[in-house]
C-alpha positions in Angstrom: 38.4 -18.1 75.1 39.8 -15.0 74.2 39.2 -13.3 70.7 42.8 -14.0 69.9 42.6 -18.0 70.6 39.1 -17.6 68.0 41.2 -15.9 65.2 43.6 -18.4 65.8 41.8 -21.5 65.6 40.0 -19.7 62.5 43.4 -19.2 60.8 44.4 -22.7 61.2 41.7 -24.6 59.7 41.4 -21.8 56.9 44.9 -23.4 56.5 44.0 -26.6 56.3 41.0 -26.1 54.2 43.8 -24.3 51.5 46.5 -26.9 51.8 43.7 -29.5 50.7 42.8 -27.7 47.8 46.5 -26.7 46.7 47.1 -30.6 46.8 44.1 -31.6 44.7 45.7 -28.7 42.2 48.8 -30.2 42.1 47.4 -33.7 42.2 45.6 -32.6 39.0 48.3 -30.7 37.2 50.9 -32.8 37.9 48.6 -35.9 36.6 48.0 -33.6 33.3 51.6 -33.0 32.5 52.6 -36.4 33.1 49.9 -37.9 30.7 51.1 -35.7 28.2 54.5 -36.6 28.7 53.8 -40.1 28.0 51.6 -39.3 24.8 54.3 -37.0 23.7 56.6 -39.5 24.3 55.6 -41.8 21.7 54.9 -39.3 18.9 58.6 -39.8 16.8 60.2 -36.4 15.8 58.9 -34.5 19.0 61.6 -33.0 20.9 64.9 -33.6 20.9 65.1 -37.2 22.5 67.2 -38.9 25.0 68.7 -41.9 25.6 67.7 -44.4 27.7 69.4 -46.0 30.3 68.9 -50.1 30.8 70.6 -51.6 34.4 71.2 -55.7 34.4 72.4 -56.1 37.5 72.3 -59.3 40.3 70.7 -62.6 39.1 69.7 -62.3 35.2 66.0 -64.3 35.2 63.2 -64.7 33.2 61.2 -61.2 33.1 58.3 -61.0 30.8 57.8 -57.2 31.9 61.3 -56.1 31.4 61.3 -57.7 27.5 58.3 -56.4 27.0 59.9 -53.0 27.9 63.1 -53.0 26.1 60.4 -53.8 23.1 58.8 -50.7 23.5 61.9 -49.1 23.7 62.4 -50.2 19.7 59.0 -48.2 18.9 59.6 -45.3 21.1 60.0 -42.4 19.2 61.6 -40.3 21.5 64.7 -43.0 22.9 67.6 -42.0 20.2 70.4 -44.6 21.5 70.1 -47.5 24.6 73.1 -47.8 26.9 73.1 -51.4 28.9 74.8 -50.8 32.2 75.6 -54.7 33.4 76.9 -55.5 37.1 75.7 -59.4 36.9 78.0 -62.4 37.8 75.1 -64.3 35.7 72.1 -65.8 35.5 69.5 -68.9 34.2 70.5 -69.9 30.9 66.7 -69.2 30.1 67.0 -65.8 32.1 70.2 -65.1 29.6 68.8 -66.6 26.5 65.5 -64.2 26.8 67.4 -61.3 27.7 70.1 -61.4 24.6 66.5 -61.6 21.8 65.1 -59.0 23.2 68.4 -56.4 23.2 69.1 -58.0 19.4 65.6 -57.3 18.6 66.3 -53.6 20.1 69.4 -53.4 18.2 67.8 -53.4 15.0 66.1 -50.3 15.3 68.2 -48.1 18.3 71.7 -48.2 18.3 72.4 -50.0 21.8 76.0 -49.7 23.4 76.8 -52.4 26.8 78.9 -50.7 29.2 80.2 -52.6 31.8 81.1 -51.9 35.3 82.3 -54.4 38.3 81.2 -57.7 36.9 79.5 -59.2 33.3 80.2 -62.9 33.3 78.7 -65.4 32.1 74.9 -64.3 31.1 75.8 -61.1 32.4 78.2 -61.5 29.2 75.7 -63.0 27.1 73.8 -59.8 27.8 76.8 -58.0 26.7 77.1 -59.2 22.9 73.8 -58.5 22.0 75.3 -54.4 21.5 77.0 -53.2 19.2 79.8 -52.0 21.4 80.6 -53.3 24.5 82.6 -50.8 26.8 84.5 -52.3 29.8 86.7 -51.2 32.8 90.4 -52.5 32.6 89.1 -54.6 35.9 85.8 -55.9 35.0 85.5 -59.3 35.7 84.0 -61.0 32.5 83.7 -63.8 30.3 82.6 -67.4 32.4 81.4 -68.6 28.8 80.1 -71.9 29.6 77.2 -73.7 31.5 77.3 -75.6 34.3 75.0 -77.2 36.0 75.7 -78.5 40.4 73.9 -81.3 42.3 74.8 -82.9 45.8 74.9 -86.9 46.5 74.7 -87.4 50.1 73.1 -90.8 49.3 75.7 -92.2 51.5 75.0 -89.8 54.5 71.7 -90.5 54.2 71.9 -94.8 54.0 73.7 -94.1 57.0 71.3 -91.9 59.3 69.0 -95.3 58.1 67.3 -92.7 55.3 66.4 -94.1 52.2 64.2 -93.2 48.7 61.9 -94.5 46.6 61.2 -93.3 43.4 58.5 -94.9 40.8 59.7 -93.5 37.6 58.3 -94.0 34.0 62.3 -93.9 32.6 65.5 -94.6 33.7 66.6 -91.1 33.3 63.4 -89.5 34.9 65.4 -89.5 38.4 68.4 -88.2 37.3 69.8 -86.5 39.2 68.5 -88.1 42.4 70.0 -86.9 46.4 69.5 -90.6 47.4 71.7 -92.7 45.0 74.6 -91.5 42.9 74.3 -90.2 39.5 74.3 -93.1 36.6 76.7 -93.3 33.9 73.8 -93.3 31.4 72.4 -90.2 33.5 75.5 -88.6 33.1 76.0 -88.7 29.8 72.2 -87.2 29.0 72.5 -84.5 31.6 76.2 -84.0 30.0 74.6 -83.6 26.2 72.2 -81.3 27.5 75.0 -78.9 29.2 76.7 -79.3 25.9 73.8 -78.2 23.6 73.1 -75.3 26.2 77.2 -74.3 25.7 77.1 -75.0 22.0 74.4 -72.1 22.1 76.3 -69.8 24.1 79.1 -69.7 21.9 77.1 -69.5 18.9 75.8 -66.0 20.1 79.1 -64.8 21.0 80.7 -66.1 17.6 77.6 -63.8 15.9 78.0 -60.7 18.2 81.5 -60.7 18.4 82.0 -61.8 15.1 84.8 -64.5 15.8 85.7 -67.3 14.3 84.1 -70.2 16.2 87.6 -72.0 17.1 88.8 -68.9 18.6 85.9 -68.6 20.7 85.7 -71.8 22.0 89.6 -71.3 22.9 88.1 -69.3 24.9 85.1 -70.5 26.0 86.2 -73.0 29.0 84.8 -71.1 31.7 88.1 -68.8 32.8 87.0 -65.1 33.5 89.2 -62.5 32.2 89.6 -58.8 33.3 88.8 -55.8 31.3 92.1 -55.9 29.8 92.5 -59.2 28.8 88.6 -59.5 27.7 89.9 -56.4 25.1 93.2 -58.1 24.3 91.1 -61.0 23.5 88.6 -59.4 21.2 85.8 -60.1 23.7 85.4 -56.4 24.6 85.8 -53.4 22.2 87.3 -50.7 24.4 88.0 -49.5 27.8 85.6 -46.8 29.3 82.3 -46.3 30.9 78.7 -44.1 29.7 81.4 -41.1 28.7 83.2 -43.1 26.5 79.6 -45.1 25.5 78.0 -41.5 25.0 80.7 -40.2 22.6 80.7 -43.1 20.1 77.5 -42.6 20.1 77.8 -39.8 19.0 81.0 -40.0 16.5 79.2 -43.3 14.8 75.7 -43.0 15.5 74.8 -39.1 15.5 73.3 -39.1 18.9 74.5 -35.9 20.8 76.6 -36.3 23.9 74.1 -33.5 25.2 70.8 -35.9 25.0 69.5 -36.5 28.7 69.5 -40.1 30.0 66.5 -41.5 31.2 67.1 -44.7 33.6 64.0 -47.5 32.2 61.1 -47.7 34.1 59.4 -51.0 33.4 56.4 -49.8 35.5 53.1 -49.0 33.4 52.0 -45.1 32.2 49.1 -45.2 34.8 51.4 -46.6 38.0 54.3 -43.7 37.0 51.4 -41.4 36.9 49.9 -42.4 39.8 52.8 -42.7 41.9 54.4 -39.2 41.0 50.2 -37.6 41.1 50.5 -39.2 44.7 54.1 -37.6 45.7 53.7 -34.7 44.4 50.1 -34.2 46.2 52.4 -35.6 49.6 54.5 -33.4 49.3 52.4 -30.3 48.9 49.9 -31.1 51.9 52.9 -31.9 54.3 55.1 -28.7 53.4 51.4 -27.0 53.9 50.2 -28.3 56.6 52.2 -30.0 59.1 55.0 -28.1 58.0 53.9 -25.0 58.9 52.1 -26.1 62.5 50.9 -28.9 62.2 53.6 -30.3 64.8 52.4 -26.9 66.8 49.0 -28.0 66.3 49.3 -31.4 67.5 51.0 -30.8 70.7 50.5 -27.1 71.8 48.1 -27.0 75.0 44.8 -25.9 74.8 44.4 -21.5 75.7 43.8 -21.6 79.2 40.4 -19.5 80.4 41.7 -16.2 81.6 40.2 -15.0 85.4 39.3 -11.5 85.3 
């Protein structure tokens, strides 16, 4: 090998020896700032603040970690306002119930605004008038206030393919419903009071946020959906708009500036946010340092040939 080839080989792992070490630096300093962030985060009066952005969007379940979140969110010093961004054609009636206490928990201590955008029926709704305000488009598909609960009864299918059930209950009602006999009258009417306890419910948080009379809700309450428009007309919604509209009543009633950033929620822990940006970051650094300078080069040049003199 030729003295050039030596200082060349030389050069590259010197590279690579310095693009390991810049990454640990990053890793580190990255990690540092980001811990401080987070404690400076939670020390009220520190900074101007921002507001914080919460998306409800597909099917609305259960989620422990995202209630646990939006309760943070109550004691967070630096989140000024909440805006709710809901695209959900609905949910559990658990899923729903769950997510409406922990925004009217929130509500008590950050002003939170719903804004929202293509659909918020039924829990997506319920979600909705646990704000203060609830922004829609003029098309929004909303409303569906009501429960309902589906079951199949191909019990006579099933006697004919010769298929049949047994079921050793402790109550007449434990089977109810059951795929291999029709539903009971006396089955009926329990799973019936139950839907109507679960509605009754319903309307009683939209008669609280919305501050309604009861009649009037339930007038409306049959489980139509209405537009953006209509919802307004109605006195379901309180105006037309998106965030800009959310951001300046915010600011108008609420003294939050229109200038605040907006921060989407992360319902991920301190450590996994710090970890997983420590871990990008140091990514980043080793591939724009190594492989992007010759590391493709590197990987498929030829070895120097032996020169014949």
């Amino acid at each position: 090998m030729g003295l050039e080839t030596d200082l060349l080989i030389d050069r590259r792992r010197l590279k690579r020896r310095l693009a390991l070490w810049r990454g640990f630096a990053v890793l580190l300093v990255a990690g540092a700032a980001m811990l401080w962030l987070a404690r400076s985060s939670e020390i009220p009066g520190l900074g101007a603040g921002h507001v914080t952005r919460l998306t409800v969007d597909g099917f609305i379940s259960d989620d422990r970690k995202l209630h646990e979140a939006i309760d943070k969110l109550g004691k967070d010093g630096s989140v000024r306002a909440v805006l709710v961004a809901i695209d959900s054609p609905g949910g559990s009636v658990g899923g729903g119930e769950a997510l409406h206490a922990a925004l009217t928990r929130l509500r008590a201590t950050k002003p939170v605004v719903a804004v929202m955008r293509g659909t918020a029926a039924s829990a997506g709704y319920m979600t909705a008038v646990a704000a203060e305000r609830i922004f829609a488009r003029e098309s929004t598909i909303t409303g569906s206030i009501g429960v309902i609960l589906q079951t199949v009864d191909p019990s006579e299918l099933l006697a004919r393919l010769g298929v049949r059930g047994e079921a050793l209950v402790s109550g007449p009602l434990k089977d109810q419903p059951n795929p291999f006999h029709p539903l009971s009258p006396e089955g009926r009417a329990a799973l019936q009071g139950v839907i109507g306890d679960m509605y009754a419910q319903f309307v009683g948080k939209v008669v609280a946020g919305r501050r309604l009379p009861e009649a009037e809700v339930r007038a409306l309450a049959d489980g139509r959906v209405f537009t953006g428009r209509q919802a307004l007309a109605a006195g379901l919604v309180d105006a037309i708009g998106g965030e800009p509209e959310a951001r300046a009543w915010q600011a108008a009633e609420k003294q939050v500036p229109e200038s605040l950033p907006v921060q989407d929620l992360d319902i991920r822990g301190t450590a996994q946010r710090l970890l997983g940006a420590s871990l990008g970051a140091f990514v980043k650094t080793l591939i724009s340092e190594w492989v992007g300078v010759d590391g493709f080069n590197l990987l498929w040049q030829l070895p120097p040939q032996a020169s014949v003199r």
